[in-house]
N, C-alpha and C positions, 0 to 999 in steps of 0.2 A: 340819311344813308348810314352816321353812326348807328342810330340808335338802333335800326335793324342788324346792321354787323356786330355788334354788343350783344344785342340780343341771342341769334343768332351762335356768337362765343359760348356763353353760358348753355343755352341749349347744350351744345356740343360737350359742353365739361359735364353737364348733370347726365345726360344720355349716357354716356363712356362710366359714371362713374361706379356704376355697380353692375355691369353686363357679365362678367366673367363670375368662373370659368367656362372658357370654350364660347364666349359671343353670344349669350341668351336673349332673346330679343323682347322674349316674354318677360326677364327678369327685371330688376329693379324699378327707382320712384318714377320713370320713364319708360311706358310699356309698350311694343310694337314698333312700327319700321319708322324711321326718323329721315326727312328730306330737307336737307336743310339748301337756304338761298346765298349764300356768299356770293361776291360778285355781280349779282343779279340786282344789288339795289339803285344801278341808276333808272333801271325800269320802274320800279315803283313809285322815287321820289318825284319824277321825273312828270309821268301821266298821272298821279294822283294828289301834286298841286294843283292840278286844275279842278281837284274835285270835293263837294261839301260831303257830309254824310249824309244827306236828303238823295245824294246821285248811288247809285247801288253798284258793286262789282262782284264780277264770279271769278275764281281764282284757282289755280290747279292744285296736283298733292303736295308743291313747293309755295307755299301761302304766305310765310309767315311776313315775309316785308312789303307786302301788298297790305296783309290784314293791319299791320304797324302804320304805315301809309298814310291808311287810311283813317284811322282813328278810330281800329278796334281797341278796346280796355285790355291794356299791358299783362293785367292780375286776373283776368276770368280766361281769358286765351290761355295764358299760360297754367291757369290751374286744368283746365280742360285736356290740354297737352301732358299734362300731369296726371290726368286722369281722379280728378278731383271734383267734389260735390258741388263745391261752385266754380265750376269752369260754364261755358257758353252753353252747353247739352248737357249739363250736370255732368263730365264725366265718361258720357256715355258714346262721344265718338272721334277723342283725340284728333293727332295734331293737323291730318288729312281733311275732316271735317266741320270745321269752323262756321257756325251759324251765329250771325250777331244782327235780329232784326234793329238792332237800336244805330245801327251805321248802314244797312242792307247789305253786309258782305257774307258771301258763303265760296266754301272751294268744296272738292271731291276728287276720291282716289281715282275715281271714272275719268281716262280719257275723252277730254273735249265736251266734257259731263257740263261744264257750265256755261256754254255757247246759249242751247235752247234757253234754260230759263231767265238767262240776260237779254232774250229776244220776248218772255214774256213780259217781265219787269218795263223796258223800253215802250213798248205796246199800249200798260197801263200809261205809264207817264204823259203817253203822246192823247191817249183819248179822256182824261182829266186836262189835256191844257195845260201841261205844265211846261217847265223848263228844264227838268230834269230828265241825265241819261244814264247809262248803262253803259258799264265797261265790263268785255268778257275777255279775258286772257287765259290761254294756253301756249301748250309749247310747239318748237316750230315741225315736230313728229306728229304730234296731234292734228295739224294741217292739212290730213290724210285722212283723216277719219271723216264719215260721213256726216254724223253732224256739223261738222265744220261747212262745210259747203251747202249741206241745207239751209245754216242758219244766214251766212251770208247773202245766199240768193231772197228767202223770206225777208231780212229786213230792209235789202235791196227792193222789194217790190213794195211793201207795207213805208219805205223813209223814214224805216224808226232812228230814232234817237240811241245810238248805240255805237260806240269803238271797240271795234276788235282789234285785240293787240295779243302780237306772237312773240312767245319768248325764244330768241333764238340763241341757245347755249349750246351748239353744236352737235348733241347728241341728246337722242329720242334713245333713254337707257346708258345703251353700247351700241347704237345703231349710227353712224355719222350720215351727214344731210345725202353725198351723194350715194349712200346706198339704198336709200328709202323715198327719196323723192325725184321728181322726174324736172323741175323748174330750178336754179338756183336761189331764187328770190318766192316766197310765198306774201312777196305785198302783189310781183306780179297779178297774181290770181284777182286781185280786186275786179280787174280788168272785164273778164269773163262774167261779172254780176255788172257792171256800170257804177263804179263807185271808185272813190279815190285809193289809191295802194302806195306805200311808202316805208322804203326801208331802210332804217337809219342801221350808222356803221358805229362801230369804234366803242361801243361800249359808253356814249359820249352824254351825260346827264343834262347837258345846256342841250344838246341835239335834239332830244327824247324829247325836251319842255316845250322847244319849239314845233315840232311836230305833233305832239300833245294836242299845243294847244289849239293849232289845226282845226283838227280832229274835233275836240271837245265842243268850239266854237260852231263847226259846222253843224253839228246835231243837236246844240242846245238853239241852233236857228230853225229848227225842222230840216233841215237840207239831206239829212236823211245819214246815213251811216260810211266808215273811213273803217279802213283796213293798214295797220303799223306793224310792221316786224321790225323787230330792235335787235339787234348782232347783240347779244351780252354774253356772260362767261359765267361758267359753274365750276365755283372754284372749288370744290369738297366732289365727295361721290354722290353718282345718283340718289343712292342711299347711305345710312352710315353702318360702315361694313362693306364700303364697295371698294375692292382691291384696286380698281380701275387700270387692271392690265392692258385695257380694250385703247386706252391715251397716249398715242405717242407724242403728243406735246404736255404733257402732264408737269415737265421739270420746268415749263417756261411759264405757266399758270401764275404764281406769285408776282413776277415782272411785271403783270397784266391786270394787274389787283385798280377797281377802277376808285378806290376810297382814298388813298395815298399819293395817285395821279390828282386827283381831284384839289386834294388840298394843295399842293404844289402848284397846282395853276391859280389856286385862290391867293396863296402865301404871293405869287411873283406878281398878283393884281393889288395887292395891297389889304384885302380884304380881309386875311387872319394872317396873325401873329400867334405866338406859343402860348400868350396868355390865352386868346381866346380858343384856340384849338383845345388845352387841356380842359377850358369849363365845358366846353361839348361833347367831351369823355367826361368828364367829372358827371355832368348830368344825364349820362345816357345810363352810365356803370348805374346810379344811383336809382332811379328808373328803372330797371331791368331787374336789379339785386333785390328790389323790395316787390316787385312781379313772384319771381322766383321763390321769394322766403313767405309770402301770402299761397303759393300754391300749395309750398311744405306743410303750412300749416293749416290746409284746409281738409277735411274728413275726406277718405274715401268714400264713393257710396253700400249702404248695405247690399250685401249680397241677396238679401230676399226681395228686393228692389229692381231684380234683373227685366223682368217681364215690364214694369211702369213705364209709361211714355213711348210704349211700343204697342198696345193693342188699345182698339178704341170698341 
């Protein structure tokens, strides 16, 4: 959970650093819309201890602590988000589009865009025999879209080996849950396919692991696919640059920070002290800062190189 909110940090300082004037999105060493996951990382740590990089996940336009997670490479992610010649696509499709067959993680700007092919992925894995599954996460807006529901009902009749997990940060944009959904809860919905549905509260990383592991257990036995919605929090805007006038609990978001709770209940269990809390910043910063300074220093791609790895 550090080392994504570190991450994460940095992102934020280098995006911001050369925008102006007037908020250019195009300009600087950080090009295009930037969505960052604060808040959001007891989800990822949470469902992807249970997972090796043999098991594959699809991941929304908010990636990055899912892709960290998971044991995407710190310096080719982040050169990619840089938009750099060795990032994960050469470069070629920043921070939205994450492709790393060497862990099987990929996200996209596409709403609920990663539902289907985490239903393909599960598929293979079930008819090789293996034990390996497939985690598709989106958010709890995307919920709504029809992929979503096809794909649940598909893996529900096929028993694939797959968890779908919603990310629920209370807003699809600027949209809040009860203007756009008609259920309070989309673990509900599991219901309606015959599979298991479960929605954890609180933002609660011990919560997530055990419902995880559920989940993970049950599909890596054939038993077929679990449906998890996790309550978590977006503690930044949709985007960066998002005024976020649309929040009328925006002043109490920091209170709710689940990094800081976290360590507080670890400090009163006995489990860190200040020594070991600073080496877990000491190593995350260090980590991250050499991510960053490998993507500085990697080539942008040539311009006459536009058309490569686009037509076959």
């Amino acid at each position: 959970m550090v080392l994504c909110r570190t991450y994460e940090e940095a992102i934020l300082r280098e995006y911001h650093a050369d925008k102006g004037p007037g908020f250019d999105i195009g300009k600087g060493l950080v090009p295009g819309e930037m969505h960052l996951s604060a808040g959001q990382e007891p989800v990822a740590a949470g469902v992807c201890a249970h997972l090796t990089t043999d098991d594959a996940v699809t991941a929304t336009h908010r990636p990055h602590h899912l892709a960290i997670a998971h044991g995407v490479d710190l310096g080719r992610m982040t050169a990619e988000i840089f938009g750099r010649e060795t990032g994960l696509g050469r470069g070629r499709g920043g921070h939205m589009h994450l492709f790393d067959p060497a862990t099987h993680f990929s996200c996209s700007g596409i709403i609920a865009e990663g539902f289907p092919p985490a239903l393909g992925q599960a598929f293979a894995f079930q008819r090789r025999g293996t034990d390996r599954i497939a985690v598709a996460v989106t958010g709890e807006g995307a919920a709504n879209q029809g992929a979503f529901h096809e794909s649940l009902n598909l893996a529900a009749l096929w028993r694939l080996p797959v968890v779908f997990v919603v990310e629920d940060n209370d807003w699809a944009i600027s949209v809040p849950r009860a203007a756009s959904t008609a259920v309070p809860s989309n673990a509900d919905r599991a219901m309606a396919y015959g599979i298991p549905g479960l929605r954890v509260e609180d933002n609660d990383v011990e919560a997530v692991y055990a419902a995880a592991g559920e989940a993970v257990a049950r599909a890596r036995a054939g038993e077929g696919p679990s449906l998890l919605e996790i309550h978590t929090l977006r503690m930044w805007g949709h985007f960066e640059g998002d005024a976020q006038g649309y929040r009328p609990e925006l002043a109490d978001v920091p209170a709710n920070d689940p990094i800081p709770r976290y360590e507080h209940e670890l400090r009163d269990a006995g489990v860190l002290d200040d020594a070991r809390v600073a080496a877990i910043r000491d190593r995350a910063t260090a980590r991250v800062e050499d991510a960053v300074a490998f993507a500085k220093g990697s080539p942008t791609p040539d311009p006459s190189s536009a058309t490569d790895l686009v037509f076959a």
